[in-house]
C-alpha positions as a LaTeX table, in Angstrom:
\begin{tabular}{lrrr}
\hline
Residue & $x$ (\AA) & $y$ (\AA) & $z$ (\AA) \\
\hline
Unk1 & $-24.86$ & $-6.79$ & 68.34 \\
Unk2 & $-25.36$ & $-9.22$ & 65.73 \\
Unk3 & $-25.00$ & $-8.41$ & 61.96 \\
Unk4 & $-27.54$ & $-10.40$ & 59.79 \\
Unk5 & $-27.71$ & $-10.22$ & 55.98 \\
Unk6 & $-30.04$ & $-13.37$ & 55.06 \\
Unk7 & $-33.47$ & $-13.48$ & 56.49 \\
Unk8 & $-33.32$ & $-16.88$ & 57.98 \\
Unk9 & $-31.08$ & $-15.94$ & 60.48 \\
Unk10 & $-32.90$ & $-12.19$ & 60.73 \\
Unk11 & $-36.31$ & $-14.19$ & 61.38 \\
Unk12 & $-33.91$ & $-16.66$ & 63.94 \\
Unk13 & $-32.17$ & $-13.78$ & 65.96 \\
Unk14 & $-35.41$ & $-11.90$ & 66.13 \\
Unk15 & $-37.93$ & $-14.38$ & 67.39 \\
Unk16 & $-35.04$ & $-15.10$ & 70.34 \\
Unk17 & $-35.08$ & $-11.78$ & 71.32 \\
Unk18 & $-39.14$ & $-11.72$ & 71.58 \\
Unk19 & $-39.10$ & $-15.09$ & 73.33 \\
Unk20 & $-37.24$ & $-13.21$ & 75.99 \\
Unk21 & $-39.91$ & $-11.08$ & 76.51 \\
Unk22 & $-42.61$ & $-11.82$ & 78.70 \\
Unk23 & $-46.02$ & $-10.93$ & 77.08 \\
Unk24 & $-47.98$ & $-11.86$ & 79.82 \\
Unk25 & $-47.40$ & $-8.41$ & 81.18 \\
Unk26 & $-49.16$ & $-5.35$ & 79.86 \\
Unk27 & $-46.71$ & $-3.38$ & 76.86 \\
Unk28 & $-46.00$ & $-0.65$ & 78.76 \\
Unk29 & $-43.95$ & 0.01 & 75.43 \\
Unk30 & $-42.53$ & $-1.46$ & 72.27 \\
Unk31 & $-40.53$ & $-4.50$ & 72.04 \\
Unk32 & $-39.46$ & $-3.90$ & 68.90 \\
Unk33 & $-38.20$ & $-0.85$ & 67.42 \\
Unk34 & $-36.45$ & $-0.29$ & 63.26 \\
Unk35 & $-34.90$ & 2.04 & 62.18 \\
Unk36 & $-34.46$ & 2.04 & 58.67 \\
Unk37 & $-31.38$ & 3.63 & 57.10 \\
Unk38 & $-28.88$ & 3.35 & 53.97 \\
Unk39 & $-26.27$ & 3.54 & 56.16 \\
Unk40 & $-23.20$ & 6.07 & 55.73 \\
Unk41 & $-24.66$ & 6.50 & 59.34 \\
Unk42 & $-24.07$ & 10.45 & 60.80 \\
Unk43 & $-25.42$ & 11.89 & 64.08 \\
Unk44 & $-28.56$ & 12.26 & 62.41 \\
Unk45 & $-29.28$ & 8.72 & 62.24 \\
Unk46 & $-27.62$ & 7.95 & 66.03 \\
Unk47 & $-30.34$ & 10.16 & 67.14 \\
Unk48 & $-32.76$ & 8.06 & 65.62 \\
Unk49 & $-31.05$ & 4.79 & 67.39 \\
Unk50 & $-31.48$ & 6.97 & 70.89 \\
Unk51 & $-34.54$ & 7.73 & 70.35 \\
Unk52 & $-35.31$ & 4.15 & 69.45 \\
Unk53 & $-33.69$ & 2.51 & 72.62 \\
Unk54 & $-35.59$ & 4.97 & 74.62 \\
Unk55 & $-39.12$ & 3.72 & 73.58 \\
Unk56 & $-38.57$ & $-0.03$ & 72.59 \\
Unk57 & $-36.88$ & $-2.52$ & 74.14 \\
Unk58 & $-35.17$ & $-4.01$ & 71.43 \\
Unk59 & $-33.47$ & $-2.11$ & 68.29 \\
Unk60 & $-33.11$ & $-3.38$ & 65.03 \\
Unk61 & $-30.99$ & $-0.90$ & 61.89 \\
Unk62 & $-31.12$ & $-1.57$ & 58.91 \\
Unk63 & $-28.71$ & $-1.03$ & 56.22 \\
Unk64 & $-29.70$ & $-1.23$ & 52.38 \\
Unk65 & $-29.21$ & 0.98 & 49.77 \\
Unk66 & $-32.05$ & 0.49 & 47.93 \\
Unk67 & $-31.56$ & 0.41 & 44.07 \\
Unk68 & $-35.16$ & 0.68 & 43.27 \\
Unk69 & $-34.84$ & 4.03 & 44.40 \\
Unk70 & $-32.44$ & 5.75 & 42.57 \\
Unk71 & $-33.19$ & 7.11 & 39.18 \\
Unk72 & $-30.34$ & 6.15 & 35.86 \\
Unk73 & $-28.81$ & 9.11 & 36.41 \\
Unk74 & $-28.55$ & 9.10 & 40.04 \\
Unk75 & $-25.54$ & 8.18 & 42.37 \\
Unk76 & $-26.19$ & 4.68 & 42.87 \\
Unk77 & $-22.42$ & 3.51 & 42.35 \\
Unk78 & $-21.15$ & 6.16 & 43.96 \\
Unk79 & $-23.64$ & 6.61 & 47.17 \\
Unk80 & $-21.07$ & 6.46 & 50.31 \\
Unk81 & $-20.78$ & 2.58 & 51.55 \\
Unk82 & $-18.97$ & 2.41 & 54.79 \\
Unk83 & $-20.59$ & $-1.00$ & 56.63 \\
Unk84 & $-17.63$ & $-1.87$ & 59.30 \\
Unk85 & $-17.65$ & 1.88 & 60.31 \\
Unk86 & $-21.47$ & 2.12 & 60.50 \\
Unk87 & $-21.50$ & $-1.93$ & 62.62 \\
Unk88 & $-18.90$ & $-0.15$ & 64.78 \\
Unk89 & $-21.51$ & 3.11 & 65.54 \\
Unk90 & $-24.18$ & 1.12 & 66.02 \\
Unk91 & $-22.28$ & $-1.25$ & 68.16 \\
Unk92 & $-21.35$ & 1.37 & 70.57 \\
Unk93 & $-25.31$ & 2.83 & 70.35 \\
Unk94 & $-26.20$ & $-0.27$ & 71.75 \\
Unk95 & $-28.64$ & $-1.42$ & 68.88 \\
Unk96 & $-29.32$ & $-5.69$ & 69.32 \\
Unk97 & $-29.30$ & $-6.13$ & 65.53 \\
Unk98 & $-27.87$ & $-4.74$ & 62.52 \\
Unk99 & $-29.59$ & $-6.36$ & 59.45 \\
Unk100 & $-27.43$ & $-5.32$ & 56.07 \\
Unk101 & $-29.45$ & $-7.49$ & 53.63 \\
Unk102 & $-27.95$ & $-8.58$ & 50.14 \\
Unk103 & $-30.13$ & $-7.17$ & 47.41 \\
Unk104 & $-31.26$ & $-11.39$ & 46.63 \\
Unk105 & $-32.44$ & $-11.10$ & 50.03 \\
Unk106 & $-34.92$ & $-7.79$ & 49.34 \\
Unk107 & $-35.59$ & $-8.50$ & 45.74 \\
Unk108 & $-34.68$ & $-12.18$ & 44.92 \\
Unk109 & $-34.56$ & $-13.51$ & 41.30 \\
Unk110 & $-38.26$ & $-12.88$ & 39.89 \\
Unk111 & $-39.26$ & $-10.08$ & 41.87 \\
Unk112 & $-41.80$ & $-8.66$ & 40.42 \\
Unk113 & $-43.62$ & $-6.01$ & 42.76 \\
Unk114 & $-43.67$ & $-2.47$ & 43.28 \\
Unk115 & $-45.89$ & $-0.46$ & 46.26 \\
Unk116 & $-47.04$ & 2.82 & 45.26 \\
Unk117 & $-48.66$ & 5.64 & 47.41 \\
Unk118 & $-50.91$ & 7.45 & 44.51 \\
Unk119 & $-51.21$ & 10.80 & 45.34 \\
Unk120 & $-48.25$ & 11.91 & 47.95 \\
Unk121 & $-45.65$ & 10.43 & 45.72 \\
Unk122 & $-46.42$ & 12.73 & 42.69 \\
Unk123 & $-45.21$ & 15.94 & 43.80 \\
Unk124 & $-41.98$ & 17.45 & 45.49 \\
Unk125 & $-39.32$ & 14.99 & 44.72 \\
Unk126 & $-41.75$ & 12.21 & 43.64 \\
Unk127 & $-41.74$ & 15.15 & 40.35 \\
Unk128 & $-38.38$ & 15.24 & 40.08 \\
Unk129 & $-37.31$ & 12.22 & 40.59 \\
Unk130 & $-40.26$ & 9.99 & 38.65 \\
Unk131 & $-40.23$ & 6.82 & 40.59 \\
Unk132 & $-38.32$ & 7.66 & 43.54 \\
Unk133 & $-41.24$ & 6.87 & 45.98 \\
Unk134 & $-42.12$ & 3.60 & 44.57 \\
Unk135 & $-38.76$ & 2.45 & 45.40 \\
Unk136 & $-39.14$ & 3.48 & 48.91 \\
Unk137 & $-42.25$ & 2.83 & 49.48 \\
Unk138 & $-41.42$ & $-0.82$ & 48.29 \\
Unk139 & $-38.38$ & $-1.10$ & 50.39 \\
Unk140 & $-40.01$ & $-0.37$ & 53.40 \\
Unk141 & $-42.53$ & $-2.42$ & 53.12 \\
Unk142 & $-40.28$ & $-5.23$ & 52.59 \\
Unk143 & $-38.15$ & $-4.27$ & 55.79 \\
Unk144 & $-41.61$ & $-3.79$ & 57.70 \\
Unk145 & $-42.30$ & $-7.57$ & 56.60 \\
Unk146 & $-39.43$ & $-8.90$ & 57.66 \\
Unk147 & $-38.46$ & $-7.45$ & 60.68 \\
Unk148 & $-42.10$ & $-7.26$ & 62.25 \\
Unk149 & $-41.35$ & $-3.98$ & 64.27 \\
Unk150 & $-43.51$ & $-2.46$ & 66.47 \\
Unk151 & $-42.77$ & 0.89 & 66.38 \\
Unk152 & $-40.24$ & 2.40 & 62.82 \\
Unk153 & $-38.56$ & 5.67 & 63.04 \\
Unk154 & $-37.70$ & 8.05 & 60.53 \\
Unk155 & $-36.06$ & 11.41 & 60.26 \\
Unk156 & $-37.91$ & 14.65 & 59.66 \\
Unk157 & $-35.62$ & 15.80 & 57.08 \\
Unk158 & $-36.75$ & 14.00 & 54.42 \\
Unk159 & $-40.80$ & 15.68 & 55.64 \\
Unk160 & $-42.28$ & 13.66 & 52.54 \\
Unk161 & $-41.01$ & 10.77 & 52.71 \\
Unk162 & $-42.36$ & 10.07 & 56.25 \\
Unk163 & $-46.06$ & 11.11 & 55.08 \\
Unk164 & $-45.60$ & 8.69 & 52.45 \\
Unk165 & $-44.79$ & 5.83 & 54.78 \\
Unk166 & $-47.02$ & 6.78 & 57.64 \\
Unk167 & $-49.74$ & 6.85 & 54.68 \\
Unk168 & $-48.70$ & 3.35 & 53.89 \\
Unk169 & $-48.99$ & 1.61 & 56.96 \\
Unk170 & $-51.84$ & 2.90 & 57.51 \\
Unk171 & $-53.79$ & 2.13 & 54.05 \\
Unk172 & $-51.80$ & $-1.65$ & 54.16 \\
Unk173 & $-52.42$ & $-1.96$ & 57.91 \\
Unk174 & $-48.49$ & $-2.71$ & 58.26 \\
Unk175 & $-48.39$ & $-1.73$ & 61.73 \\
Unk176 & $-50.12$ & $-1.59$ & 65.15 \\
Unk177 & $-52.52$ & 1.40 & 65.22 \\
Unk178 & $-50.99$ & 3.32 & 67.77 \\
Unk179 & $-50.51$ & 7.00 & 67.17 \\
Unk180 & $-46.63$ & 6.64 & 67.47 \\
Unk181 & $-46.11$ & 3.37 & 65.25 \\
Unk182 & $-44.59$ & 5.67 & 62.66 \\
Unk183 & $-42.69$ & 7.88 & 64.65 \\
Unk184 & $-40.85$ & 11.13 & 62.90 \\
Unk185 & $-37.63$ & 12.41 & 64.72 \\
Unk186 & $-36.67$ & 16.38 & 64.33 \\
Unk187 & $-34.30$ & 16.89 & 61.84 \\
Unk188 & $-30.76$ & 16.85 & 63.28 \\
Unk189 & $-28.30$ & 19.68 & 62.14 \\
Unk190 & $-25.12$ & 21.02 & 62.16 \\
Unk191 & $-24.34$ & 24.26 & 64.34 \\
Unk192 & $-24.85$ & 26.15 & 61.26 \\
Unk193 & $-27.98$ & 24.78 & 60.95 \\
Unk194 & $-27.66$ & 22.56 & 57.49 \\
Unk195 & $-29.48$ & 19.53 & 57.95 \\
Unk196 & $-27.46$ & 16.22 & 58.28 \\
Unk197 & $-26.95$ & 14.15 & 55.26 \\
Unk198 & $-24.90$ & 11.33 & 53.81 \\
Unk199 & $-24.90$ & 13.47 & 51.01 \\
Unk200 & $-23.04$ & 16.28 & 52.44 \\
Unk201 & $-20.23$ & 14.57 & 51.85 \\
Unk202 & $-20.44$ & 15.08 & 47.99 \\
Unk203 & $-19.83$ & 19.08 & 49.32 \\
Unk204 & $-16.53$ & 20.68 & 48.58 \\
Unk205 & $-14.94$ & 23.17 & 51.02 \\
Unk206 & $-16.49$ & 26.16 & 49.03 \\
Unk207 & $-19.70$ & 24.59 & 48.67 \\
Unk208 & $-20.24$ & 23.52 & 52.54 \\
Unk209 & $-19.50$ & 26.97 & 53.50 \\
Unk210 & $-22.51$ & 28.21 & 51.30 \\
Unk211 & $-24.93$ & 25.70 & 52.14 \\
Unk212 & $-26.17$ & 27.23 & 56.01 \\
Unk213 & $-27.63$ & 29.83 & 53.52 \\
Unk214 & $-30.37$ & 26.92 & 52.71 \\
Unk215 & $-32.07$ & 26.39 & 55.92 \\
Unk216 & $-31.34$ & 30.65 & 56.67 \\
Unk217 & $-33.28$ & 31.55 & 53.79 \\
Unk218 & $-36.60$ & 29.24 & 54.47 \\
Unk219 & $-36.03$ & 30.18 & 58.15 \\
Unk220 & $-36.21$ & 33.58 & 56.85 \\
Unk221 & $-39.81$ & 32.84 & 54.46 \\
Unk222 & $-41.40$ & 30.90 & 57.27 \\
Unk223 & $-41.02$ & 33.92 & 59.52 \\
Unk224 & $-42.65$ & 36.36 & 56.81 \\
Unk225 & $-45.40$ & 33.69 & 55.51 \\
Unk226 & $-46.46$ & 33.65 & 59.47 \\
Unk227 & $-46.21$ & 37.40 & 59.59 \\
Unk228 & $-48.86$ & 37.34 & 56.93 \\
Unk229 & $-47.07$ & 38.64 & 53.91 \\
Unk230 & $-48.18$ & 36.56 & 50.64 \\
Unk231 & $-46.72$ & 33.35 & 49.85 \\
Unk232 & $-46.31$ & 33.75 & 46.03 \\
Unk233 & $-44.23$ & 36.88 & 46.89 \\
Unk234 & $-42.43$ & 35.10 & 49.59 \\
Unk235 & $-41.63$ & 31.92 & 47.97 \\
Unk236 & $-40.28$ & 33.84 & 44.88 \\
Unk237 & $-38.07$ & 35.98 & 47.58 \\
Unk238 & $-36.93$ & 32.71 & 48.60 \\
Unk239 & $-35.59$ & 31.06 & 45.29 \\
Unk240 & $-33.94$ & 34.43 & 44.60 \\
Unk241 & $-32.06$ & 34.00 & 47.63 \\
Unk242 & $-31.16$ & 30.53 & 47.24 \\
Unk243 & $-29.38$ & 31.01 & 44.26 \\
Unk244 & $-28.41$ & 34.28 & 44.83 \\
Unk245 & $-25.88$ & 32.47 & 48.18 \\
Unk246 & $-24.56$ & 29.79 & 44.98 \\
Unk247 & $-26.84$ & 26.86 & 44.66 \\
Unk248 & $-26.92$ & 26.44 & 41.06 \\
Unk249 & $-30.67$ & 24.62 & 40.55 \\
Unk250 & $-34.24$ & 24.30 & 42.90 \\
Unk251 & $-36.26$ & 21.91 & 42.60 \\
Unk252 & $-38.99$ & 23.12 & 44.07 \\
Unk253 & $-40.15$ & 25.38 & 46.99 \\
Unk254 & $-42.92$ & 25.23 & 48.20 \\
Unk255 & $-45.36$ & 25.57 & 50.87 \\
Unk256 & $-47.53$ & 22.66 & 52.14 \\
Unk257 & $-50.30$ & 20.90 & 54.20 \\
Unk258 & $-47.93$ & 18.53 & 56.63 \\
Unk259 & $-50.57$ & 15.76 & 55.97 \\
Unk260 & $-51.24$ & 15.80 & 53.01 \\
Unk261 & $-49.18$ & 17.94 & 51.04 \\
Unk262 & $-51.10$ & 20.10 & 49.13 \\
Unk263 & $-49.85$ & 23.17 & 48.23 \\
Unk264 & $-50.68$ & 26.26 & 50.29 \\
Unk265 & $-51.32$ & 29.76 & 48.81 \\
Unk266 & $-52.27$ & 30.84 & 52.27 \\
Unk267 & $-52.10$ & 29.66 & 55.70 \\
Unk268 & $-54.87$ & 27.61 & 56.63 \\
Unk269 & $-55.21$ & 26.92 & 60.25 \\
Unk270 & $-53.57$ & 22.97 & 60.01 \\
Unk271 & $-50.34$ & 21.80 & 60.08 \\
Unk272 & $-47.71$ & 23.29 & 57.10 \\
Unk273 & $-44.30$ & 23.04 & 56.23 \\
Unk274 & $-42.42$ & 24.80 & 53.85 \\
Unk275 & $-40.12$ & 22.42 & 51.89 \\
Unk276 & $-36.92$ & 23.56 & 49.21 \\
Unk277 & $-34.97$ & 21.04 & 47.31 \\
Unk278 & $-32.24$ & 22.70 & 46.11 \\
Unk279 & $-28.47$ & 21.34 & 44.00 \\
Unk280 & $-25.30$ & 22.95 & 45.08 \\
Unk281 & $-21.93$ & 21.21 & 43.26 \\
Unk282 & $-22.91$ & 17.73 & 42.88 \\
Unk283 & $-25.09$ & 17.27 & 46.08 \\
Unk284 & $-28.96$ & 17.51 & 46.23 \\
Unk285 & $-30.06$ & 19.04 & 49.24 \\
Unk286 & $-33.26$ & 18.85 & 50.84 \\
Unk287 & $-35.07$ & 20.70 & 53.84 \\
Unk288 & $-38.00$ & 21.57 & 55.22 \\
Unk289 & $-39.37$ & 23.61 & 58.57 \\
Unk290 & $-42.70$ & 24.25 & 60.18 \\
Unk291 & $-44.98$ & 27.53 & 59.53 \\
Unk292 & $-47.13$ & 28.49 & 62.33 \\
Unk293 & $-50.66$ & 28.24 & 61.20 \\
Unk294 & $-52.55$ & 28.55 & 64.01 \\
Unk295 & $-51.27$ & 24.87 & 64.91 \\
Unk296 & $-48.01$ & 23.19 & 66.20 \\
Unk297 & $-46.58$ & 20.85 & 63.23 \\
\hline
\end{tabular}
């Protein structure tokens, strides 16, 4: 695996692994797969490697942690940096490139350009944390640039993040238009059933033993929004529970179209998932799950 942080030698390494590939033959599938990540790499992101290696034929991670994205207030200093223990996982997954930029190489002196997805990015934790989505959706399209990918995948954990991007690449015409370019990846948990995050870590022993109670609770709300009993009344049900187990703010909760995501006062025969952003100690957690609707999310 090579480890790249300039984008000379990114473009280099990456146009000899294409040249090895014979395009007179029919793409059967990808050559080229990203998977975008800010490293601090858990099993939830090695899933996302798998399940890269299985469609493309080449996998590139990246490894940035993006400072457009985080708010003044946020955890930029202290966001978990761990780069030879991440090159080490994602030496042993098998990935043919790790590319760890500098932040010169994503935003170089004079940068001067921001992306923004009006709309999606204004609601959930585009509210709460103004800006957030910009950063991403800049960051992305930078990585999308440089490494050329044919295929990107992203986890569903992070539910709107992945309609902001798929929105993206679509609107900019970033990618090929096949169905799977943008390809989401079921949220990976733990047997408790919180959701994988880098920012677990921020948890204390007390805290981590409370936070199952998260995904239980919306679990719990999906299951009486698709037996038909209002959402108002069940979305309230759910905050009280939420903070009733220890969390100590939410964000939001809320239910939504998986497309688009407007909110949802009733079912609606598309797509929805219900989606909580909720602190506990110092760590923000977010989730989200499917509600039946008549469809399969």
């Amino acid at each position: 695996m090579q480890i790249l942080t300039g984008l000379e030698p990114l473009r280099t390494a990456l146009a000899t692994l294409k040249s090895g590939d014979n395009s007179d033959r029919p793409m059967v599938r990808p050559a080229l797969a990203l998977v975008p990540t800010m490293g601090a790499l858990h099993q939830g992101h090695l899933t996302l490697v798998r399940e890269a290696k299985q469609r493309a034929d080449h996998v590139v991670v990246s490894i940035f942690v993006n400072p457009r994205q985080f708010g003044p207030s946020e955890d930029l200093a202290t966001y978990p940096r761990q780069l030879e223990a991440d090159a080490a996982l994602l030496e042993a997954e098998g990935a043919d490139v790790l590319w760890a930029p500098t932040v010169e190489a994503i935003y170089p002196p004079g940068y001067a350009t921001t992306v923004q997805v009006g709309g999606l990015d204004a609601v959930l934790c585009g509210a709460a944390r103004p800006g957030h989505f910009d950063g991403v959706a800049t960051v992305v399209t930078k990585l999308f640039n440089q490494v050329q990918p044919d295929i990107a995948l992203f986890g569903e954990k992070d539910w709107q993040q992945l309609a902001i991007i798929r929105r993206m690449a679509r609107d900019l015409d970033l990618m090929h238009p096949r169905a799977d370019a943008i390809l989401g990846v079921p949220t990976v948990r733990e047997a408790d059933g919180l959701a994988m995050s880098s920012r677990n870590k921020y948890l204390t022993a007390e805290e981590r033993a409370v936070a199952p109670a998260l995904n239980q609770s919306m679990r719990d709300a999906a299951a009486k929004i698709e037996a038909g009993e209002p959402v108002a009344d069940v979305l309230a049900a759910l905050q009280a529970a939420v903070l009733a187990a220890g969390f100590r703010q939410i964000d939001y909760a809320d239910l939504r179209d998986a497309e688009t995501l407007e909110a949802l006062t009733t079912p609606h025969g598309r797509p929805a998932r219900l989606l909580v952003a909720a602190h506990l100690g110092k760590a923000r957690l977010i989730d989200n799950v499917a509600v039946a609707t008549g469809q399969t999310c």
